[in-house]
Backbone as a printed PyTorch tensor [residue, N CA C, xyz], in Angstrom:
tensor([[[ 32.3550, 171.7010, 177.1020],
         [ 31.1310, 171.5750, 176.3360],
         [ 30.7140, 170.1080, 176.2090]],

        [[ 31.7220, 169.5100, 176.0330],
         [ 31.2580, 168.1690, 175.9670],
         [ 30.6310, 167.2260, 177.0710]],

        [[ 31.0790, 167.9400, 178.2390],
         [ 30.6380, 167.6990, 179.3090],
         [ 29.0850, 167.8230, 179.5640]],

        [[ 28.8340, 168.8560, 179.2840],
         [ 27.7370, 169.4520, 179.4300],
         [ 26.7120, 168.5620, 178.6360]],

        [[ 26.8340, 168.5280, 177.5080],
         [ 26.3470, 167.9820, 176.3010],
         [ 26.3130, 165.9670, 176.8580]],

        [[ 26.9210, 165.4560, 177.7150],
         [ 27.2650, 164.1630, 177.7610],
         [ 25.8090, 164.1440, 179.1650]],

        [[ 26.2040, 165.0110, 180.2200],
         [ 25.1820, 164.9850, 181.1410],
         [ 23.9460, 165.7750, 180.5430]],

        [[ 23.6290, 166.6390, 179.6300],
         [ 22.1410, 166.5410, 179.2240],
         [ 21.7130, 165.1690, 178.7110]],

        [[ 22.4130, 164.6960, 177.8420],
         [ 22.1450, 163.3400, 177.2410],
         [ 21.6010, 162.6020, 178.0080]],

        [[ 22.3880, 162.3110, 179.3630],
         [ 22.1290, 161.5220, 180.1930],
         [ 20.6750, 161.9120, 180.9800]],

        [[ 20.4480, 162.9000, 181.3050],
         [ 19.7310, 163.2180, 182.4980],
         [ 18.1280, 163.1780, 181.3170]],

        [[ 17.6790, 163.6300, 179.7960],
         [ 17.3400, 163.5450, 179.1020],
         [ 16.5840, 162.0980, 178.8200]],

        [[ 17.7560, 160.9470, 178.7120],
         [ 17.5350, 159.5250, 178.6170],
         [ 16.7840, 159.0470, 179.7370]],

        [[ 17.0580, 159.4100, 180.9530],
         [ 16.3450, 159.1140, 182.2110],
         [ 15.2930, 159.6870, 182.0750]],

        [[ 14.9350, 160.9970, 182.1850],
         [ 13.5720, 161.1270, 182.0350],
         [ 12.9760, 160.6660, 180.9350]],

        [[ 12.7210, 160.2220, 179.7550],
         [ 12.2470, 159.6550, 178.7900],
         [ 12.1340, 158.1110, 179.4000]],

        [[ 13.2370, 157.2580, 180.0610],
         [ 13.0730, 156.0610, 180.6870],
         [ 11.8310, 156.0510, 181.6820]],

        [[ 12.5980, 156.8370, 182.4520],
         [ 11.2820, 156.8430, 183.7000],
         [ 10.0310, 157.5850, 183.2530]],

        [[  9.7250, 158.2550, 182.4350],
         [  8.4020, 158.8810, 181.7390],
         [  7.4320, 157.7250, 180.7870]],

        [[  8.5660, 157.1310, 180.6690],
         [  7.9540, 156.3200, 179.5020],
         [  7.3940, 154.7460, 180.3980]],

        [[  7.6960, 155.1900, 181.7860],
         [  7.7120, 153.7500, 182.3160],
         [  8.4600, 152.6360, 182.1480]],

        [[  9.5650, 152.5390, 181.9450],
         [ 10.2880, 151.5610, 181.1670],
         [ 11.4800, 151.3370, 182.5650]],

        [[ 11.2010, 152.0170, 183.2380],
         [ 11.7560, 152.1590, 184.8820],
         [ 10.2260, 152.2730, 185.8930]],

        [[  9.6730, 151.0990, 185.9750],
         [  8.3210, 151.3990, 186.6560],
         [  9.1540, 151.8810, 188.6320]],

        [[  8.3260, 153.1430, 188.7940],
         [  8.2890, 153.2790, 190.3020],
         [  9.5580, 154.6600, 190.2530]],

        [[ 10.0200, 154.5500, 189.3740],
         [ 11.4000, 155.8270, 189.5540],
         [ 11.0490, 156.7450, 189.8160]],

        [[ 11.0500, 157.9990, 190.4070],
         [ 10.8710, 159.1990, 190.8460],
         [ 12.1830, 160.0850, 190.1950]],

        [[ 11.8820, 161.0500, 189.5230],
         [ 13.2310, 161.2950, 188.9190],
         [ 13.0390, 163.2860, 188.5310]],

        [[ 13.6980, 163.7110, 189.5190],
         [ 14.3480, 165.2090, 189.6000],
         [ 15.0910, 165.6370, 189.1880]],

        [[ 14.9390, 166.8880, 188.0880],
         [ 15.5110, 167.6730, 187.6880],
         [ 15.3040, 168.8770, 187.9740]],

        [[ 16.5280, 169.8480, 188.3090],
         [ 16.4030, 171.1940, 188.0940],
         [ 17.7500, 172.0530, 187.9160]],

        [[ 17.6770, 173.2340, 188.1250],
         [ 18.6230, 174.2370, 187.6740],
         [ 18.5350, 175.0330, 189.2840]],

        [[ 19.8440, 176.1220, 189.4640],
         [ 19.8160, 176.7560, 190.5380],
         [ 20.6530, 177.9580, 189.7020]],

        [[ 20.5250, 179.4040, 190.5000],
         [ 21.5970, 180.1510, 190.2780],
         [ 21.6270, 181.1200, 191.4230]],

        [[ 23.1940, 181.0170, 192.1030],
         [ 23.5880, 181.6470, 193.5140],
         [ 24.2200, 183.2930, 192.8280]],

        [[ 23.5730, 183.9420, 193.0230],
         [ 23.4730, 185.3570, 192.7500],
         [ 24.3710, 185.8360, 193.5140]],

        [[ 25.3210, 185.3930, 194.5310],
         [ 26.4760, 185.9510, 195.1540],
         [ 28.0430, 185.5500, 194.5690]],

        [[ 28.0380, 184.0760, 194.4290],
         [ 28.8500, 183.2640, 194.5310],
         [ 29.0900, 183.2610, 192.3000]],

        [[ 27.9640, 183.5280, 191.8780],
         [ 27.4720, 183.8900, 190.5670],
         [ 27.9800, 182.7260, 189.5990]],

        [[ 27.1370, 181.4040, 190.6620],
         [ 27.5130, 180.2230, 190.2210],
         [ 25.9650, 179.7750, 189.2800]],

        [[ 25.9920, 178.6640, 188.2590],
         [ 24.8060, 178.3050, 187.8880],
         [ 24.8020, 176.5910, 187.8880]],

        [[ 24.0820, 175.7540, 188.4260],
         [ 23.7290, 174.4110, 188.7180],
         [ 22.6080, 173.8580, 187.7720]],

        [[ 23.0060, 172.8090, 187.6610],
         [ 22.1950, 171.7750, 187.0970],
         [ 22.0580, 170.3320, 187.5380]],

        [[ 21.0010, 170.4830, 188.0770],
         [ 20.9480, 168.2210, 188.8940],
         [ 20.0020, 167.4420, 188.2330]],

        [[ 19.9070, 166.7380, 188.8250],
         [ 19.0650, 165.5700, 188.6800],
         [ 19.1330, 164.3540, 189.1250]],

        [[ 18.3090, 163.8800, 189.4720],
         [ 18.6130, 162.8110, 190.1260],
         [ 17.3360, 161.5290, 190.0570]],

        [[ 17.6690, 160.1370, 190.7270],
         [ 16.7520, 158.5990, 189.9420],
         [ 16.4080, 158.1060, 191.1530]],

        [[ 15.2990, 157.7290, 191.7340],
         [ 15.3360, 157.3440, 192.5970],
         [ 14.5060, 156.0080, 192.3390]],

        [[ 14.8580, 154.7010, 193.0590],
         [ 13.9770, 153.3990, 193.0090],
         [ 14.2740, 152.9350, 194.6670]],

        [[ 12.8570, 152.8380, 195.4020],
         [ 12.7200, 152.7170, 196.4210],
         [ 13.5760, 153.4120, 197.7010]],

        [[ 14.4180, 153.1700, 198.3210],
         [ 15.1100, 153.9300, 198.5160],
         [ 16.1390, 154.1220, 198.6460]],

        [[ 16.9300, 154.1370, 197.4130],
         [ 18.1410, 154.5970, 196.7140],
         [ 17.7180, 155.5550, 195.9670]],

        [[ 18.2280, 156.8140, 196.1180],
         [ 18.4660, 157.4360, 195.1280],
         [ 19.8840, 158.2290, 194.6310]],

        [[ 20.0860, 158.1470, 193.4160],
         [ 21.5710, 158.7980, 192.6010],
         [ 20.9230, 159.9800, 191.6530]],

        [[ 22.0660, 160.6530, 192.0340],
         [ 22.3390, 161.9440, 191.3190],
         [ 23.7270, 162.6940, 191.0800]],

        [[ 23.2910, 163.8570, 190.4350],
         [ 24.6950, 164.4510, 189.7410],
         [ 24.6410, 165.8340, 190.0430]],

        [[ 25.3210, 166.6950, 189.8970],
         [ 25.2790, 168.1000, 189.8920],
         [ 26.3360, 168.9370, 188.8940]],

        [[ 26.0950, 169.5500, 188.4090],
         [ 27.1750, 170.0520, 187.2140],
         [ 26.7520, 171.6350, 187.6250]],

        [[ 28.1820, 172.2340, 187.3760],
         [ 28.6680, 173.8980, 188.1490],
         [ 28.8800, 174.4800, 187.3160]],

        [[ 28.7010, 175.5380, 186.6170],
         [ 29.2440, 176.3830, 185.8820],
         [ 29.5630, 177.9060, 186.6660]],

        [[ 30.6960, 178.0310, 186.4320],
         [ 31.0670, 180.0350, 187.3600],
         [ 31.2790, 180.3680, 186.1830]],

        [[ 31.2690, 182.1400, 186.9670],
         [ 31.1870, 183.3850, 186.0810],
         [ 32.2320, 183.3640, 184.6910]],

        [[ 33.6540, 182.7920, 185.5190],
         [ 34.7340, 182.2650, 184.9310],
         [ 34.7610, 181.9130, 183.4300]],

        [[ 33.9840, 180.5570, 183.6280],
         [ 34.0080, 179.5900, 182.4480],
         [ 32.4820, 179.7930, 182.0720]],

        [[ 32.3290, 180.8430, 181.6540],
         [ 30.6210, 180.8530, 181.4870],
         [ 30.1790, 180.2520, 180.4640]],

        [[ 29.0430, 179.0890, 180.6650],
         [ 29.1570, 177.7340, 179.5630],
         [ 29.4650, 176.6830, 179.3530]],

        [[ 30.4700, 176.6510, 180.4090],
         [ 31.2740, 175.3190, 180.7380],
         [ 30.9560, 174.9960, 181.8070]],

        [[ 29.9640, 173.6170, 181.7840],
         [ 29.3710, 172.7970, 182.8580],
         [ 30.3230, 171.8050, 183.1080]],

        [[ 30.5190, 171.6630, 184.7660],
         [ 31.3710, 170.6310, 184.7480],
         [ 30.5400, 169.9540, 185.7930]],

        [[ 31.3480, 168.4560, 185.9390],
         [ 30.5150, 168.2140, 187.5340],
         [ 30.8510, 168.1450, 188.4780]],

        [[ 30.0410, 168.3010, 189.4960],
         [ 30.8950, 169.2020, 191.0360],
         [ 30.5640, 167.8890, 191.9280]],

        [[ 29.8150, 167.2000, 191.6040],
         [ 28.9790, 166.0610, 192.9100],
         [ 27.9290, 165.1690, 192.7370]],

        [[ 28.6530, 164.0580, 192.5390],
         [ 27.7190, 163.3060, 192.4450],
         [ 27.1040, 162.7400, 194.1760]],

        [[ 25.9470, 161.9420, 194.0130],
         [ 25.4830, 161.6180, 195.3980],
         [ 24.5820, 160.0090, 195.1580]],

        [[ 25.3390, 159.4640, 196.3250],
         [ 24.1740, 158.7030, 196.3240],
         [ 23.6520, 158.4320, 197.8820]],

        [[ 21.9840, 158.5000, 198.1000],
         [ 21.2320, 158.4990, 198.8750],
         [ 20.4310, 157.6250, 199.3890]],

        [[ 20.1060, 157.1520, 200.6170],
         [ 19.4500, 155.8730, 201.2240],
         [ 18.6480, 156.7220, 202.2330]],

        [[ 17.5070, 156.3580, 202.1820],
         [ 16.6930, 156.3480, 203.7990],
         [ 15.5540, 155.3110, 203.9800]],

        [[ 15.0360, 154.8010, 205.3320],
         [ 14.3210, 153.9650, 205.1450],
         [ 13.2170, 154.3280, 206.6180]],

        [[ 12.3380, 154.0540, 206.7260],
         [ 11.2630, 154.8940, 207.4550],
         [ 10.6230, 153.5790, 208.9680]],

        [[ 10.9820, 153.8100, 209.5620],
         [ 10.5990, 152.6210, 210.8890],
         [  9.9190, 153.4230, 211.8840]],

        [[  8.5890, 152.9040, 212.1250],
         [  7.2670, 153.7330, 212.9470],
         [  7.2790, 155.4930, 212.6610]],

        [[  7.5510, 156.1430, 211.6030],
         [  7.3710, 157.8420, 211.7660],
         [  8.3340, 157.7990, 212.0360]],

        [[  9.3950, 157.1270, 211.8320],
         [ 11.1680, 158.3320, 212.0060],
         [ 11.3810, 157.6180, 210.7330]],

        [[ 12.2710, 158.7090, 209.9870],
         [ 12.9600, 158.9080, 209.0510],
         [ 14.4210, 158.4810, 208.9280]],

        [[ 15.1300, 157.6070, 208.6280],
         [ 16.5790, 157.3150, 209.2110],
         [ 16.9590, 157.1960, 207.7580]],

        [[ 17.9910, 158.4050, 207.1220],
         [ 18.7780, 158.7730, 206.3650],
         [ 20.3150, 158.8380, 206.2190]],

        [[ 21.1010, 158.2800, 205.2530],
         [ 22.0160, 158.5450, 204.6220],
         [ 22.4000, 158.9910, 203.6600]],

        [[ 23.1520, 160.0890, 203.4100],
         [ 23.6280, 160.6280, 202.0590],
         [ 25.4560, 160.4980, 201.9900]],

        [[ 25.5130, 159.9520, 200.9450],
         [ 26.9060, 160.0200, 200.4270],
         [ 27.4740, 160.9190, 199.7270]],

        [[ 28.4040, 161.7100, 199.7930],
         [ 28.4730, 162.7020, 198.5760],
         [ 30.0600, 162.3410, 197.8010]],

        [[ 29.9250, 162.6140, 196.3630],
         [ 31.6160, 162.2580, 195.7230],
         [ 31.5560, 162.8610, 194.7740]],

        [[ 33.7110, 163.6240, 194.8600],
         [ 33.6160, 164.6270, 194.2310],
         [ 33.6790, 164.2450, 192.4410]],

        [[ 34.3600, 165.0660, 191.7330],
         [ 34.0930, 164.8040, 190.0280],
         [ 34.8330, 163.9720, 189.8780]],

        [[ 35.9080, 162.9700, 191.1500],
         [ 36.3600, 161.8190, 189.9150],
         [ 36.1490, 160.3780, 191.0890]],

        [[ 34.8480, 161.1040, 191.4850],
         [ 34.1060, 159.9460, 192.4490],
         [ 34.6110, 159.4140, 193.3320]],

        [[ 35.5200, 160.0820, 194.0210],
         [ 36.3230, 159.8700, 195.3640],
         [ 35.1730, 160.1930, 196.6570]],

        [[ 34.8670, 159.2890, 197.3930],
         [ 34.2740, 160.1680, 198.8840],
         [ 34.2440, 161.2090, 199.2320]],

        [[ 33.6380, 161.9190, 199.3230],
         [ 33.8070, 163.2020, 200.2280],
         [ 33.1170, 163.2410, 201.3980]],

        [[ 31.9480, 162.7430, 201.4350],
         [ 31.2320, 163.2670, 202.8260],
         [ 30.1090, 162.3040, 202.8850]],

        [[ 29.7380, 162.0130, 204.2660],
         [ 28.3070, 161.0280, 204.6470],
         [ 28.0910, 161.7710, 205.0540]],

        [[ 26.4020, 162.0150, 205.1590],
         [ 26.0270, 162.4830, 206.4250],
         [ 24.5210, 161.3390, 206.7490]],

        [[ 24.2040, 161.1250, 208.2110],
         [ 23.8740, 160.1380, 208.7030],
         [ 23.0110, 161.2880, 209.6210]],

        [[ 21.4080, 161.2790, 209.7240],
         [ 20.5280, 161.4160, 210.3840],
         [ 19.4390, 160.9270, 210.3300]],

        [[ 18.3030, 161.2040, 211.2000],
         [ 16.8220, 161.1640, 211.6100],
         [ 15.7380, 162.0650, 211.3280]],

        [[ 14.5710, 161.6080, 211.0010],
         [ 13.9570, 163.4200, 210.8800],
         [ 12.2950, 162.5210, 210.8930]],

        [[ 11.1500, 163.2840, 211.6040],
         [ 10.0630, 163.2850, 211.8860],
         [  8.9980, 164.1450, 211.5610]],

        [[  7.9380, 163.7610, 210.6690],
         [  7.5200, 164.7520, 209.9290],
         [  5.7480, 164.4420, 210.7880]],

        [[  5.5400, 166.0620, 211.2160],
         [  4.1280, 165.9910, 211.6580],
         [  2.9300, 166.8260, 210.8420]]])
C-alpha cells in the first residue's frame, strides 16, 4: 500500500509540475491498463523533456489485489535526422538493475 500511495504521490506532483508549467516543454503520460487474461492491472506514467523521457510502471495481480508494486521503470531517448526516427529504450527492473535496451529506426509517412 505504501507503495502505491508513494507512486500516486509522485506521478500526481508531476502532473501538477508540468500542468502548472513550472517544467516548461514536459509532455507527461499517464494511464492505467488491464490484461483480462494474465488478470493483471497497470499503472504508468511517464516525463518527457526533449528527448529524454522517464517513466514507471506499477503491477498489481489477481493475487495481491491492491497491492501495486513496481514492475519497470524506463528510460527513453530518440532523436530525429532527415524523417528517420533513431530510438533507444532502456528498461530496469524494481530495484533498477538493467534489463533490456532496445535500439531501432522507424519512418513515419
Amino acid at each position: 500500500m505504501k507503495t502505491l500511495i508513494t507512486a500516486a504521490t509522485v506521478l500526481v506532483a508531476t502532473t501538477t509540475l508540468a500542468s502548472a508549467e513550472l517544467i516548461p516543454g514536459a509532455d507527461v503520460t499517464l494511464g492505467a491498463e488491464r490484461s483480462l487474461e494474465a488478470e493483471t492491472n497497470a499503472i504508468y506514467g511517464s516525463v518527457g523533456l526533449g528527448a529524454i523521457t522517464v517513466g514507471a510502471t506499477l503491477e498489481d495481480t489477481a493475487d495481491d489485489s491492491g497491492s501495486f508494486n513496481i514492475s519497470k521503470y524506463e528510460v527513453d531517448s530518440e532523436h530525429t535526422i532527415a524523417g528517420v526516427t533513431l530510438y533507444m529504450n532502456n528498461d530496469f527492473d524494481d530495484g533498477f538493475k538493467h534489463s533490456e535496451t532496445v535500439v531501432g529506426g522507424k519512418i513515419k509517412f
